[in-house]
C-alpha positions as CSV (number, residue, x, y, z in Angstrom):
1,X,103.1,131.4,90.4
2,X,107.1,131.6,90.2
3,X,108.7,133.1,93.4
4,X,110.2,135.9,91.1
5,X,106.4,136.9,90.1
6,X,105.2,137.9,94.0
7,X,105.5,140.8,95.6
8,X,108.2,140.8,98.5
9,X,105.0,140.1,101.0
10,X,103.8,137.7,99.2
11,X,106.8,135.9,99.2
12,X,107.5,136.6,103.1
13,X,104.5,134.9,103.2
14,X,105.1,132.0,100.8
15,X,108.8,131.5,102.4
16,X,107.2,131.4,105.8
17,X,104.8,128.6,105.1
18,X,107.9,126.6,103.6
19,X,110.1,127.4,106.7
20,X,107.0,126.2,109.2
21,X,106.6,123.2,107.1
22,X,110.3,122.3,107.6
23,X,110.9,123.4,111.4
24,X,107.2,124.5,112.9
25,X,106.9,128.2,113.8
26,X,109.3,128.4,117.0
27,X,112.5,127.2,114.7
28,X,111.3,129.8,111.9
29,X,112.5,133.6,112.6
30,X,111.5,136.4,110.6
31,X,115.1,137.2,109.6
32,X,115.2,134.0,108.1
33,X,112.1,134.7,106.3
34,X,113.2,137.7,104.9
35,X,116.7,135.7,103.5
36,X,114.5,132.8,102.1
37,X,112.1,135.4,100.0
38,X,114.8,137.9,99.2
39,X,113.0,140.6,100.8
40,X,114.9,143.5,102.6
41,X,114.4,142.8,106.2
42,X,113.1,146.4,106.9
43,X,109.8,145.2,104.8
44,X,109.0,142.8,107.6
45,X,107.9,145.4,110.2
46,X,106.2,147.1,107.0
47,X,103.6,144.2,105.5
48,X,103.5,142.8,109.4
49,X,102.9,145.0,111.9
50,X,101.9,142.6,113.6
51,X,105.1,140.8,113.8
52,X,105.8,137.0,114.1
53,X,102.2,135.9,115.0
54,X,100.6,137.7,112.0
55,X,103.3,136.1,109.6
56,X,102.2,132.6,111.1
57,X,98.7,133.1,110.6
58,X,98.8,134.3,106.8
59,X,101.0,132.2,106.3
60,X,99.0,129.5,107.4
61,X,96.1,131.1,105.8
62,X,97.9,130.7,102.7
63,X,98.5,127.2,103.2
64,X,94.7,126.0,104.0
65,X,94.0,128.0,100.8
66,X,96.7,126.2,98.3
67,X,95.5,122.9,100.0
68,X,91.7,124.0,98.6
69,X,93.2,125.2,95.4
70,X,94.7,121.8,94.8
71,X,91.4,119.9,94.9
72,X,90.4,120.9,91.6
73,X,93.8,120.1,90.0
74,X,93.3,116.9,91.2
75,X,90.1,116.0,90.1
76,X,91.5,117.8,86.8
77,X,94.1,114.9,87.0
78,X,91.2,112.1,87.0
79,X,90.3,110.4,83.6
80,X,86.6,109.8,85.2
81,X,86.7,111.3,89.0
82,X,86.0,109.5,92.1
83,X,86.3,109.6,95.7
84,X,88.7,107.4,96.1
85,X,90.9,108.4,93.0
86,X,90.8,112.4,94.9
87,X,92.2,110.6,97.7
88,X,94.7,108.6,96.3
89,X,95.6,111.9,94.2
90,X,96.2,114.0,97.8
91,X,98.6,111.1,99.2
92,X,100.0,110.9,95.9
93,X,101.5,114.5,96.2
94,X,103.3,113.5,99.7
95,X,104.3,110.0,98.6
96,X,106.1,112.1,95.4
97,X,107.9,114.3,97.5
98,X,108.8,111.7,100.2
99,X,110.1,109.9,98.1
100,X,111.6,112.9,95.5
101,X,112.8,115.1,98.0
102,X,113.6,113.1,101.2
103,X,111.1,113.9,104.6
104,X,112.1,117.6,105.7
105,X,108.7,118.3,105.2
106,X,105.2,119.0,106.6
107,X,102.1,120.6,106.8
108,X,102.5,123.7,107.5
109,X,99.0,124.3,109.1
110,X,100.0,120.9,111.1
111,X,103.0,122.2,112.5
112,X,101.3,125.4,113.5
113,X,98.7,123.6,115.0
114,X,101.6,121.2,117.2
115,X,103.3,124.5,118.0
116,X,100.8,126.9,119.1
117,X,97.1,126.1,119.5
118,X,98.1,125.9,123.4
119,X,99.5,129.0,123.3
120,X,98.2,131.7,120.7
121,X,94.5,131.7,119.9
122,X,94.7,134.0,116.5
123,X,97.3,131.1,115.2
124,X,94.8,128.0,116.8
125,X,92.1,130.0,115.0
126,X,94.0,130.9,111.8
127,X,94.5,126.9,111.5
128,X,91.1,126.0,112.0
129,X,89.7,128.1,109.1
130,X,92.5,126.3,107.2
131,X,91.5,123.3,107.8
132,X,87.7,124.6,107.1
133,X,89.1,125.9,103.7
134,X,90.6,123.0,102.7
135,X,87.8,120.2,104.3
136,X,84.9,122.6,102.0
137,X,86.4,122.1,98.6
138,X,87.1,118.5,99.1
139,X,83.0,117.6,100.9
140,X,81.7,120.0,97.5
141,X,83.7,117.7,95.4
142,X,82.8,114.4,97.3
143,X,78.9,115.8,96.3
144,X,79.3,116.3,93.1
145,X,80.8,112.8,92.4
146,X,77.1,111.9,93.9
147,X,78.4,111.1,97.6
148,X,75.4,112.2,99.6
149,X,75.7,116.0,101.3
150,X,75.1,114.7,104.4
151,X,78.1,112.7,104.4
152,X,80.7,114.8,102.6
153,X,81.5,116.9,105.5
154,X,82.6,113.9,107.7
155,X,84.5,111.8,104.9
156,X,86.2,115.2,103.7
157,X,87.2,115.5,107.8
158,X,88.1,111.4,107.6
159,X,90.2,111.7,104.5
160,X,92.1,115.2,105.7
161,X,92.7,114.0,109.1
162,X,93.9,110.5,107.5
163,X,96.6,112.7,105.3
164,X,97.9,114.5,108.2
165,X,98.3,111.5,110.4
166,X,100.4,109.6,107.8
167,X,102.3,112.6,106.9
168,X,103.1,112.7,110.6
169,X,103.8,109.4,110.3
170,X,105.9,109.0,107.3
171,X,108.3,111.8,108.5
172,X,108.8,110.0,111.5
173,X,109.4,106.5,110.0
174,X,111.1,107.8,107.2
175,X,108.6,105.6,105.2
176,X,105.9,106.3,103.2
177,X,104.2,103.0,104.7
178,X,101.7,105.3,106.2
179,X,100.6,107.0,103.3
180,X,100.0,103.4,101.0
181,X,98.1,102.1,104.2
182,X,95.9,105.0,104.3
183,X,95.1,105.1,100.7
184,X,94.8,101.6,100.1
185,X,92.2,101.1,103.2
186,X,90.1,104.2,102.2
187,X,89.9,104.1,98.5
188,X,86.8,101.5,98.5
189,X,85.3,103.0,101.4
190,X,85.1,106.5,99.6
191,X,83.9,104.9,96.3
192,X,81.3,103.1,98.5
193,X,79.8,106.2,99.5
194,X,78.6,107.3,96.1
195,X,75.0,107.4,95.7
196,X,74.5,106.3,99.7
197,X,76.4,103.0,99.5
198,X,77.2,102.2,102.5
């Protein structure tokens, strides 16, 4: 969906999950917000009563779920899916922009997470169901490429928390090293798992 199609909240939200991305949460004020989605500033206090922290958290709500949403797509993107070719198809995305776009930015549940799991539970929790929404699509995938149920859930949480590190990584090398490493070293482990190959 083009910017110009949401709603002003929707694009509060939307521009707040690309300014967390960029800064984390403490360098992203709502005024800004409001400038980045062309939204009168009045409309803040309207769609978030709850201020700051309820911006943070649907907008990392929104994140976890366009992280889920992009599962699909990328099986979609696979002549004949597999494991492996999902995860080379999620570092694929970063490596793209890395290397399109330059390092400004993150993962916007990531930087959340860095910034305020200490210190403000609704935003610790709000990340952990994103993380949850994103880890199911990618275990009911694993499955029905015939990796056994029993062992999606853990390679789903070994190939997100794989991403993140070399996205952490890669922004702070400059590099996209990271991400080739992680692909290349989990591809045939992934495609192992299929059928309970071990």
């Amino acid at each position: 969906m083009a910017k110009s199609e949401r709603g002003p909240r929707e694009r509060m939200v939307f521009s707040a999950a690309q300014l967390i991305r960029r800064g984390g949460v403490a360098s992203t004020g709502m005024r800004e917000v409001a400038v980045h989605a062309e939204a009168p500033r009045g409309s803040l206090q309207h769609y978030f009563p709850g201020g700051k922290e309820q911006l943070v958290n649907e907008a990392v709500g929104w994140a976890g779920q366009y992280a889920g949403n992009r599962v699909a797509r990328f099986l979609a993107a696979l002549p004949e899916p597999t494991p492996g070719g999902l995860f080379a198809e999620m570092v694929r995305q970063w490596t793209d922009e890395y290397e399109a776009t330059g390092f400004a930015g993150g993962c916007p549940v990531a930087a959340a997470t860095v910034d305020c799991a200490a210190s403000t539970v609704s935003t610790r929790e709000a990340a952990a169901a994103a993380f949850a929404g994103w880890t199911g699509p990618v275990a009911r995938a694993l499955t029905d490429m015939g990796v056994p149920e029993e062992r999606s859930r853990s390679l789903a949480t070994l190939m997100i928390s794989a991403l993140e590190g070399a996205i952490l990584m890669a922004r702070a090398e400059r590099d996209v090293r990271a991400l080739t490493t992680v692909a290349r070293e989990l591809v045939p482990l992934l495609d192992e798992a299929v059928g309970g190959r071990h």
